[in-house]
FILUM-563022 format. One line per 5 residues: their letters; for each residue x, y, z of N, C-alpha, C. Coordinates in steps of 0.02 Angstrom, whole numbers. Atoms other than C-alpha are relative to their C-alpha. Example, Ala and Ser with C-alpha at 12.3 -4.5 7.8 and 13.67 -1.06 7.14 Angstrom:
BEGIN
AS = 45:-59:0:615:-225:390:45:60:0 ~ -42:-59:-3:684:-53:357:-39:55:37
# end
This chain:
BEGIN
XXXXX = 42:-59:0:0:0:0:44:62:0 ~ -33:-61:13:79:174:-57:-21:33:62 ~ 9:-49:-61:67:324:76:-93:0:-6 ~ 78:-26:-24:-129:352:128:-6:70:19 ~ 21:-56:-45:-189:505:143:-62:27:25
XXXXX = 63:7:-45:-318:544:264:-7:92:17 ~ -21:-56:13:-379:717:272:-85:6:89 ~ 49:-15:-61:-489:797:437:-42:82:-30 ~ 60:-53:38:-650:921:375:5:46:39 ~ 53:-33:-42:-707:988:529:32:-38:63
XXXXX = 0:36:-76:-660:952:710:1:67:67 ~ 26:-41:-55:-717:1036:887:65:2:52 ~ -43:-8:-38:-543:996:994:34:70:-21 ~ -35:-43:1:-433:1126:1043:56:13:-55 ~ -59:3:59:-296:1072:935:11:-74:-29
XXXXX = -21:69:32:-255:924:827:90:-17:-3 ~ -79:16:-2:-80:888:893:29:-85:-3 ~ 5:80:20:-96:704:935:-21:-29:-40 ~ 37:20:34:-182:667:794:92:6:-46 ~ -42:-12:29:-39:737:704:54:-32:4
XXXXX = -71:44:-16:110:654:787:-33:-88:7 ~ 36:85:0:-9:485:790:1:-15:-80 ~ -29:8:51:-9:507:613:60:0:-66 ~ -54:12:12:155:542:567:25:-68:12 ~ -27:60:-19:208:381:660:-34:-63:-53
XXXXX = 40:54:61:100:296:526:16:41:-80 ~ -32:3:75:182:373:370:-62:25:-45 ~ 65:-19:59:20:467:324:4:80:-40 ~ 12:-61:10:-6:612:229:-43:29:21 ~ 56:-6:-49:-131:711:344:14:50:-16
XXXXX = 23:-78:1:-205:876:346:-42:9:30 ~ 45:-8:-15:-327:951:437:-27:68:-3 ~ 45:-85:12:-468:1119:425:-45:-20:38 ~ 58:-33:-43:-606:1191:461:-38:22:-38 ~ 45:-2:69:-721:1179:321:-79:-29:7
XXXXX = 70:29:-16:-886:1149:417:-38:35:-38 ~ 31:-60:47:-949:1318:326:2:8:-59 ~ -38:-14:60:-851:1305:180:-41:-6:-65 ~ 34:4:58:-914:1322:9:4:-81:-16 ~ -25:81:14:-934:1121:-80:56:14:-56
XXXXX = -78:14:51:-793:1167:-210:44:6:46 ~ -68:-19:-58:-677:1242:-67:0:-99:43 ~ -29:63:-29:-719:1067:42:3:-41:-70 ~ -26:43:32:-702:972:-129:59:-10:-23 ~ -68:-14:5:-524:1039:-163:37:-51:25
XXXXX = -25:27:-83:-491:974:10:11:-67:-9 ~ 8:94:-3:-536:785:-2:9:-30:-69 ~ 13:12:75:-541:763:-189:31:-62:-2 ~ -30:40:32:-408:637:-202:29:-34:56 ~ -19:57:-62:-385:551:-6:-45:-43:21
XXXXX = 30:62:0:-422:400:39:-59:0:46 ~ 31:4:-47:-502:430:209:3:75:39 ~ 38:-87:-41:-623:586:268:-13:-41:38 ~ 29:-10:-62:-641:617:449:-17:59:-7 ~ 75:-48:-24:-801:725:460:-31:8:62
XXXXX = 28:-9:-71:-862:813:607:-76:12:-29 ~ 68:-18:37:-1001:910:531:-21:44:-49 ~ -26:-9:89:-946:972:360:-84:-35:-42 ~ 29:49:75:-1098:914:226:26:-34:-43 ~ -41:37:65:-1042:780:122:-64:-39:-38
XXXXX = 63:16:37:-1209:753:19:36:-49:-61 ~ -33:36:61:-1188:668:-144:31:40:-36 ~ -46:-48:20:-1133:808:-234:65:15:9 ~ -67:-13:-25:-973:820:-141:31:-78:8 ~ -7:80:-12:-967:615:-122:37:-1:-82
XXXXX = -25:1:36:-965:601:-292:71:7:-58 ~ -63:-45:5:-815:695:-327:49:-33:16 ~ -74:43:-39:-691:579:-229:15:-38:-58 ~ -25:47:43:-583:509:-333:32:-58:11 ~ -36:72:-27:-528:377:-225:-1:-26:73
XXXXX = 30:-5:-47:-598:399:-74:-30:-89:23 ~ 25:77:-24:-632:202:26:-15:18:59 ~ 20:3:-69:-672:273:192:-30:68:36 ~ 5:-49:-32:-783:400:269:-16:-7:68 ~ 0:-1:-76:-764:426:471:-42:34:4
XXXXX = 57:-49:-17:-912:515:536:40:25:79 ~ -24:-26:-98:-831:616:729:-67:-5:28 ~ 57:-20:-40:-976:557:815:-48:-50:-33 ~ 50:52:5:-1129:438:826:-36:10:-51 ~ 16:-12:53:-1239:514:714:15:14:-75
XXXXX = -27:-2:56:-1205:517:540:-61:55:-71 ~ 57:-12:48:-1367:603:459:36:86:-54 ~ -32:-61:30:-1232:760:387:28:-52:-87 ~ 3:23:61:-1195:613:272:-13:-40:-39 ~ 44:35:28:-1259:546:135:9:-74:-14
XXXXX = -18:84:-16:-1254:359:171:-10:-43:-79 ~ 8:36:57:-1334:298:-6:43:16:-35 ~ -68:-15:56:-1199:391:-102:47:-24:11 ~ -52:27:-12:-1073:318:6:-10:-60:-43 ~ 15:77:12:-1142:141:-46:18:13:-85
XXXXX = 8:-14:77:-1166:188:-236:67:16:-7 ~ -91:8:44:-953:248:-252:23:-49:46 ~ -83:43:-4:-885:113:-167:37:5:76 ~ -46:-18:-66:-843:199:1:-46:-41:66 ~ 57:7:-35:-900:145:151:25:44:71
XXXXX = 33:-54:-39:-959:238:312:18:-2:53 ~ -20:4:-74:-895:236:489:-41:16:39 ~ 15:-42:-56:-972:294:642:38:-13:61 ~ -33:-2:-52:-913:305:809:-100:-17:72 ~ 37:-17:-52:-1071:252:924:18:-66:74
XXXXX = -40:7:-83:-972:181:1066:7:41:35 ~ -45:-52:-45:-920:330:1132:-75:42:40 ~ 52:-47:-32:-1022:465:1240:-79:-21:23 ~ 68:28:22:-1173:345:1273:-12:14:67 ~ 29:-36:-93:-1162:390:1488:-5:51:-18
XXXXX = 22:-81:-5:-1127:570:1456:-73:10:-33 ~ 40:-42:25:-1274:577:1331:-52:-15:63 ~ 51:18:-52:-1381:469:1466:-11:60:64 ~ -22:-49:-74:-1317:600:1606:-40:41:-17 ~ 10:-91:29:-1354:753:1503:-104:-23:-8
XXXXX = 76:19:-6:-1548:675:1464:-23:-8:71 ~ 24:13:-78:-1572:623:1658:-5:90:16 ~ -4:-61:-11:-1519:778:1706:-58:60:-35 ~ 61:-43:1:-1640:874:1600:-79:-18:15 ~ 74:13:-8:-1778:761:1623:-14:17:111
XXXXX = 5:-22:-73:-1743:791:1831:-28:99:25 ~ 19:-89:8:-1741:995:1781:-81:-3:-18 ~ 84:-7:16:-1905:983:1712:-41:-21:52 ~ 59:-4:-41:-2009:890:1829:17:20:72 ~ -19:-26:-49:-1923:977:1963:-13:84:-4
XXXXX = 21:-61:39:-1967:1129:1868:74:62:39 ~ -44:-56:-28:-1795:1215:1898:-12:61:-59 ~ 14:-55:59:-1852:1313:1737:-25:63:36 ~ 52:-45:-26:-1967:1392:1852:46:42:64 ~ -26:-13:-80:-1864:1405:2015:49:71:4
XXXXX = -24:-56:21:-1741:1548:1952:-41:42:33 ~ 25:-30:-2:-1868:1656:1949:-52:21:70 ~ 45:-12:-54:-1963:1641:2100:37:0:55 ~ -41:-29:-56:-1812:1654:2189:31:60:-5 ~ -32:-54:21:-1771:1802:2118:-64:59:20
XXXXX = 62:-35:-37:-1958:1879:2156:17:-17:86 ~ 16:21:-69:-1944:1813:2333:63:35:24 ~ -74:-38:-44:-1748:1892:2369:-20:83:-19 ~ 12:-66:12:-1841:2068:2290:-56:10:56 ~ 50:5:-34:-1990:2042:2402:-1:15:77
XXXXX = -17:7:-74:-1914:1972:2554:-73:-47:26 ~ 35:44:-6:-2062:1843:2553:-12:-62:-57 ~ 17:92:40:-2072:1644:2478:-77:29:-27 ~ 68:-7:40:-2226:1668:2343:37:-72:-45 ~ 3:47:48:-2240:1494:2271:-61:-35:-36
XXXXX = 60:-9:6:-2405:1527:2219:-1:-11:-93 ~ -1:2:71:-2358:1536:2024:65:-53:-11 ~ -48:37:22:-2250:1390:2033:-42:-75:-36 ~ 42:79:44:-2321:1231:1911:4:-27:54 ~ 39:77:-14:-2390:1080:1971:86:-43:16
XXXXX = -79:49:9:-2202:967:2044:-57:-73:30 ~ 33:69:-39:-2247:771:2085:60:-19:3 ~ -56:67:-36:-2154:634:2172:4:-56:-69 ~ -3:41:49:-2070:559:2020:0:-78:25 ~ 23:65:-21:-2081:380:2103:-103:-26:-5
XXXXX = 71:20:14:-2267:398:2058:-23:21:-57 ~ 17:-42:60:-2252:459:1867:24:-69:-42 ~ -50:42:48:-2197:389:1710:44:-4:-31 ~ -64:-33:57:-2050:399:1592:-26:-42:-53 ~ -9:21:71:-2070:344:1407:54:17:-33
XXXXX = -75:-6:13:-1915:318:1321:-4:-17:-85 ~ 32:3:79:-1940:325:1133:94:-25:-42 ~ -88:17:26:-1746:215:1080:9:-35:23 ~ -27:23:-64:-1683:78:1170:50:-28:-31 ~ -63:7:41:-1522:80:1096:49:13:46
XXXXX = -45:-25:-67:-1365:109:1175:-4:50:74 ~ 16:-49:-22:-1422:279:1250:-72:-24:46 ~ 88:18:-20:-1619:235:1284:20:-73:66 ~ -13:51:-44:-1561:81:1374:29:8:59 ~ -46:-28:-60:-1447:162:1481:-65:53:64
XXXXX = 60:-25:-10:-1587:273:1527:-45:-31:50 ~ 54:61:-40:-1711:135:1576:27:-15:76 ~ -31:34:-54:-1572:61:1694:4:69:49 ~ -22:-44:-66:-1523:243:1787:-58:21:8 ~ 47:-16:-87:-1711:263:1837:-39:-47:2
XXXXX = 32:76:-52:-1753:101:1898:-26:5:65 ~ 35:-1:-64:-1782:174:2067:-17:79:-12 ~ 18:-36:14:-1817:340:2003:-87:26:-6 ~ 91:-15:31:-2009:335:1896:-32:-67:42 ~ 36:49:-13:-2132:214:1950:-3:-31:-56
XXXXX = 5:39:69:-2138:147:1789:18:33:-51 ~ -45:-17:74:-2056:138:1631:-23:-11:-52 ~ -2:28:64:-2100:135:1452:36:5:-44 ~ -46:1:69:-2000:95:1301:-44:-26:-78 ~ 2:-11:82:-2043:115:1102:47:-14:-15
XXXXX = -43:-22:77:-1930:43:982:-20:-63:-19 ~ 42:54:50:-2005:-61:856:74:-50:-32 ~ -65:46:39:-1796:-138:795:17:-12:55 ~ -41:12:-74:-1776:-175:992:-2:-86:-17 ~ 5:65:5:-1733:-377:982:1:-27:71
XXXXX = -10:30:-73:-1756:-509:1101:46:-8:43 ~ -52:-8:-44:-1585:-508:1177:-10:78:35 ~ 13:-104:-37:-1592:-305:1207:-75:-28:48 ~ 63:-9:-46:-1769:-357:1298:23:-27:49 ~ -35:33:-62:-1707:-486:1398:60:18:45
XXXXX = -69:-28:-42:-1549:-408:1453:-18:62:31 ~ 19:-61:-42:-1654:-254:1514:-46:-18:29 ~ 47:42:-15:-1804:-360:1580:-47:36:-1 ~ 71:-28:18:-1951:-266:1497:-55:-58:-19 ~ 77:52:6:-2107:-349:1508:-45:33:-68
XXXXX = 40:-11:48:-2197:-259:1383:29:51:-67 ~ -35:-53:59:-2158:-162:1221:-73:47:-20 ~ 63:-39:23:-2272:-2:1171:23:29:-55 ~ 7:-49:44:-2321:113:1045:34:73:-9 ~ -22:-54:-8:-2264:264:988:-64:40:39
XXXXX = 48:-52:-10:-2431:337:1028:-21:-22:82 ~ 24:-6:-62:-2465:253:1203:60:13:38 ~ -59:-34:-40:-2281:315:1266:-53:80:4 ~ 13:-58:-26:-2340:476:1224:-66:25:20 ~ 80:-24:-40:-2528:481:1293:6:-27:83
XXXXX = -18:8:-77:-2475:406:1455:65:10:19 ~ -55:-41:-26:-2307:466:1495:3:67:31 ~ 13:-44:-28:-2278:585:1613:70:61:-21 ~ -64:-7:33:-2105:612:1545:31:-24:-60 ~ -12:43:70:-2053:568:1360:95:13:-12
XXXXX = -47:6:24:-1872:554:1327:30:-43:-89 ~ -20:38:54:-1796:532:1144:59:3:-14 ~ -65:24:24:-1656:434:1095:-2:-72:-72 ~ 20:63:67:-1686:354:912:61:51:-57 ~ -25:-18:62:-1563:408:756:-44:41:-31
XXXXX = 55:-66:65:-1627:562:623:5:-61:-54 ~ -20:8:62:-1660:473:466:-63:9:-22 ~ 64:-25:30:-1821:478:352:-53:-18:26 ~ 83:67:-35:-1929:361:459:11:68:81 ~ -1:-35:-74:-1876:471:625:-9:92:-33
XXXXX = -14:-88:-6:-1870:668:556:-90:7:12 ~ 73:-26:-25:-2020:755:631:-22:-57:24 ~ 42:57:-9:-2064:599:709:-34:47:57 ~ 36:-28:-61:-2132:728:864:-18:75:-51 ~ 18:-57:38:-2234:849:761:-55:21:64
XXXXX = 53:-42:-30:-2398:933:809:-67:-64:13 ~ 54:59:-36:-2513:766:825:39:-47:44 ~ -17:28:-55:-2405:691:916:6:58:73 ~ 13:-24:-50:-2385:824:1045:-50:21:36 ~ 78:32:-27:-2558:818:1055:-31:-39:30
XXXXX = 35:57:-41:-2571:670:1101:23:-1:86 ~ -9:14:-83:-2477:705:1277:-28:29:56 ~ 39:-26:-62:-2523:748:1442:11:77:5 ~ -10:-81:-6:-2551:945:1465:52:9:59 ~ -58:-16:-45:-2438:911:1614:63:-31:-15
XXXXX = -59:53:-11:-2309:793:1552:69:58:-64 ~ -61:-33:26:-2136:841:1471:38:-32:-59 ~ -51:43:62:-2008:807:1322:47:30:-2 ~ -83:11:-13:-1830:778:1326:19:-23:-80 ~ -36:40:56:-1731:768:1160:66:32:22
XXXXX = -70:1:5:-1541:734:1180:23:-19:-40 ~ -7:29:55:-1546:644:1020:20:41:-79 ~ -9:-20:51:-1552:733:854:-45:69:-6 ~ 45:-59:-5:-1636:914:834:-78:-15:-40 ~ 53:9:31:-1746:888:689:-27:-78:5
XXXXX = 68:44:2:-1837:729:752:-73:25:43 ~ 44:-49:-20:-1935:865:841:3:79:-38 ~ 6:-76:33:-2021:1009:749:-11:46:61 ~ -26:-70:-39:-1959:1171:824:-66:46:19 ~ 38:-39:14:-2097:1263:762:-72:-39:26
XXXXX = 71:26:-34:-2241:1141:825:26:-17:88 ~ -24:11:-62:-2136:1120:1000:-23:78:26 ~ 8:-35:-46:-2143:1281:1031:-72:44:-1 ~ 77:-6:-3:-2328:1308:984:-40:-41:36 ~ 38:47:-65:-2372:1165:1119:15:29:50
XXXXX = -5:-7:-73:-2269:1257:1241:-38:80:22 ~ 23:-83:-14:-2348:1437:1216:-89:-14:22 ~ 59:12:7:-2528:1370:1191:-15:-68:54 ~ -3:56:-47:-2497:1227:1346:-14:-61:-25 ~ 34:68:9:-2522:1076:1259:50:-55:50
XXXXX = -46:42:-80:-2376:995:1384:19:55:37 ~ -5:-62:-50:-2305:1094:1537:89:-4:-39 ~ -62:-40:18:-2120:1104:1464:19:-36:-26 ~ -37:24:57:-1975:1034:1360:68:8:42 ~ -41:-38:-39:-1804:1014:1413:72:-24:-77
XXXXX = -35:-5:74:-1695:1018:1244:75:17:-7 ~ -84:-35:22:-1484:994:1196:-20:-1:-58 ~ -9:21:65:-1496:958:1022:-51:67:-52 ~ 49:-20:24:-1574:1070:865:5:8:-45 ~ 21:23:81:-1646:1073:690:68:50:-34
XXXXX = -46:-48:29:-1511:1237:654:57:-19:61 ~ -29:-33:-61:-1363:1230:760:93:24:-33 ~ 45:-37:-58:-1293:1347:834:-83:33:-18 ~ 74:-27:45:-1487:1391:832:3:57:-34 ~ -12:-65:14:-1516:1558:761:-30:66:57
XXXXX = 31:-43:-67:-1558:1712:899:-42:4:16 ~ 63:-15:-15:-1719:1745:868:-52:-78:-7 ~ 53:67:-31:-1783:1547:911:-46:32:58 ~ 59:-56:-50:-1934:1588:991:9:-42:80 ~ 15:51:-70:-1900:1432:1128:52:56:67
XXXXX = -37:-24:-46:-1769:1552:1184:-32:59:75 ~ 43:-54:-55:-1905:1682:1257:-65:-50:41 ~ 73:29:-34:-2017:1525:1333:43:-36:70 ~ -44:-17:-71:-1977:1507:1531:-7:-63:3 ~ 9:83:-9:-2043:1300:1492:35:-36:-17
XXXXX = -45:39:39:-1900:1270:1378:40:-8:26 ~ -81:17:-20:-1753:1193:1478:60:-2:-55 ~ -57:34:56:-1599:1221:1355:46:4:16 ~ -66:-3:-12:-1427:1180:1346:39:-21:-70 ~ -54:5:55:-1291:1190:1220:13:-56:-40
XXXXX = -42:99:28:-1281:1003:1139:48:5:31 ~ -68:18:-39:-1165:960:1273:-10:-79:23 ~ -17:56:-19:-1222:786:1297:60:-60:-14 ~ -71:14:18:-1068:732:1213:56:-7:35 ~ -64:-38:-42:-953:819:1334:2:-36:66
XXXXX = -4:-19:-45:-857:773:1446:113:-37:-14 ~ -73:-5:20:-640:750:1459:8:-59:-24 ~ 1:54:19:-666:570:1447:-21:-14:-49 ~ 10:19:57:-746:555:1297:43:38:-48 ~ -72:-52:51:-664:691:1210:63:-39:-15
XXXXX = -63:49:39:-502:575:1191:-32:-73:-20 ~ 10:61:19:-595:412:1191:-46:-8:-70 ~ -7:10:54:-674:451:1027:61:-1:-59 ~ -38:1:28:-509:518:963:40:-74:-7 ~ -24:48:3:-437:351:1005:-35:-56:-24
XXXXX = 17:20:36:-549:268:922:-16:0:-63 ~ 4:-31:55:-555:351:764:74:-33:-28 ~ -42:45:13:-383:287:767:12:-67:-10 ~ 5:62:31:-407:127:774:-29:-32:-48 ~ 37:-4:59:-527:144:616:80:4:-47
XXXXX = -44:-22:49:-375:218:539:40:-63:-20 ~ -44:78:6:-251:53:588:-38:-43:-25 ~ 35:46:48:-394:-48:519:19:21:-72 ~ -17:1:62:-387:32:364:82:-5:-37 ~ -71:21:24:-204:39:345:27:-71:9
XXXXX = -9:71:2:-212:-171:368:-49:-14:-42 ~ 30:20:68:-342:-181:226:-36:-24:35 ~ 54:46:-52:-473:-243:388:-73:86:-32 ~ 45:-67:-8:-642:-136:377:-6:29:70 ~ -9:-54:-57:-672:-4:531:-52:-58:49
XXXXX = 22:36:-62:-734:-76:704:-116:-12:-36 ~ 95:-5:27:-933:-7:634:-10:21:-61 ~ 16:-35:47:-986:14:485:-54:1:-19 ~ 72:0:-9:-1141:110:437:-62:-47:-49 ~ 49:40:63:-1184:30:257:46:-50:-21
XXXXX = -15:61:23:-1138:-146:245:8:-33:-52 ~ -5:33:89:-1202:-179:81:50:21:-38 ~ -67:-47:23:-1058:-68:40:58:-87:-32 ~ -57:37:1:-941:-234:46:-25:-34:-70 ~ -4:35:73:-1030:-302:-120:47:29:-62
XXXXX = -63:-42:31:-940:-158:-199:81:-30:-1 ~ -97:-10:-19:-777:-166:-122:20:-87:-11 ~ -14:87:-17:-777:-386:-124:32:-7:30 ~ -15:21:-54:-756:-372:37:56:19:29 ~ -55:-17:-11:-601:-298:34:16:91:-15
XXXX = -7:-74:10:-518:-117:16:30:-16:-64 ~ -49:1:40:-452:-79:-158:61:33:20 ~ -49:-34:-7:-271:-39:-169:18:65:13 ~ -4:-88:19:-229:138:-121:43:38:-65
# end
């Protein structure tokens, strides 16, 4: 195999130093930018003629797929992959990486955590401690409706790495649990010991709490529109740590102005960074936070180090630990072509 060169789109670390001296020690030609924004000729320049893109969150549609002239491997930085276009990968020949090992406690943390803000209504609490230190008297007279989550529900709309994790950290938490996912198999059931499997629609008419953790793709975008948030409890809540657009923005925050649930507690979103004038930003029900379920020091290297070991696969002619489109290998017969 001649030199490889492997080129980096887009990445969120401080600096790409280890990456750099990790790839030197492997005899690669490497480069890296910052071409998340970039025009598609400026990132086609870029990748045109290396073997293996690592993509943070750069677009690589078909339009820009196409273009590779030799391209056998695209890395996605990160679990989701919906920035690229998976059928085009399949159709030249390349195939697809992801990384969803990594960050699956932090994202669980970062979801607990908002689903605890919500029915704890710290959304609310700010504020009425801020009337009450101007006052010099406790008024908790305009504070929502709080219950003893040991007597509510959670619905968990994923039970995938993330969703599963979920289930297990409130076991002594909700009084009861539901889970939605219609590709959940009998091992995943048995190894979490759910007795029953539901609907999308009776999670969200009896849930007191909805948490989602399912992949964006064409079967999931808008899967939480405006009849489904209809269908929930005027008091109950929704948690996405998952993907922005499998909840519409614009029918979320027309349930939360017009009460159709009592709040939302939201990392993830359809634009990001959003744009200023999101209206969720002026609603006191919307719990938000930065997409940080990702974060934290530990993961931050333990994807990098696994991204690497994608790389040593491919430089032994092995395919990557995951790959997203399988059928990909009828292409390749199973193997990498020569670089």
């Amino acid at each position: 195999m001649s030199q490889a060169k492997i080129v980096i789109t887009d990445y969120i670390e401080d600096n790409l130093d280890w990456e750099v001296e990790e790839m030197a020690k492997r005899d690669i030609d490497f480069s890296h930018h910052q071409l998340k924004l970039a025009p598609q000729d400026e990132l086609v320049s870029v990748i045109r003629d290396c073997d293996v893109v690592i993509v943070n969150m750069a677009p690589m549609p078909e339009e820009v797929i196409a273009q590779l002239e030799k391209c056998k491997l695209i890395i996605r930085h990160g679990i989701g992959y919906d920035n690229v276009d998976t059928d085009a990968c399949t159709k030249y020949g390349i195939r697809l990486a992801n990384v969803p090992d990594y960050c699956a406690q932090e994202v669980s943390e970062q979801a607990l955590a908002l689903i605890l803000s919500c029915t704890r209504r710290l959304f609310e609490s700010r504020r009425i401690l801020e009337e009450a230190s101007a006052s010099g008297i406790w008024d908790f007279s305009t504070l929502g409706a709080i219950h003893r989550m040991s007597d509510q529900t959670l619905g968990i709309v994923g039970a995938g790495r993330i969703g599963s994790r979920i289930f297990r950290m409130t076991e002594n938490i909700f009084g009861r649990r539901m889970i939605c996912d219609p590709y959940m198999d009998d091992r995943r059931i048995a190894a979490l010991g759910v007795e029953e499997r539901y609907t999308l629609e009776d999670v969200l008419s009896e849930a007191d709490v909805v948490t989602i953790h399912t992949p964006l793709n064409e079967e999931t975008r808008y899967l939480i529109d405006e009849p489904q948030l209809k269908m929930m409890k005027e008091s109950a809540f929704l948690v996405n740590t998952a993907r922005g657009a499998i909840v519409n923005t614009e029918a979320l925050t027309k349930a939360l102005k017009e009460g159709w649930i009592a709040g939302a507690g939201i990392d993830v979103y359809e634009t990001e960074p959003p744009p200023a004038d999101m209206e969720l930003f002026d609603l006191p029900e919307a719990t938000l936070s930065a997409h940080l379920g990702w974060m934290s020091e530990e993961a931050g290297w333990d994807i990098r180090y696994k991204i690497m070991q994608d790389v040593d696969l491919f430089l032994q002619g092995e395919p990557p630990r995951f790959t997203v489109n399988p059928e990909v290998e009828a292409k390749l017969d199973g193997a990498y072509r020569e670089v």
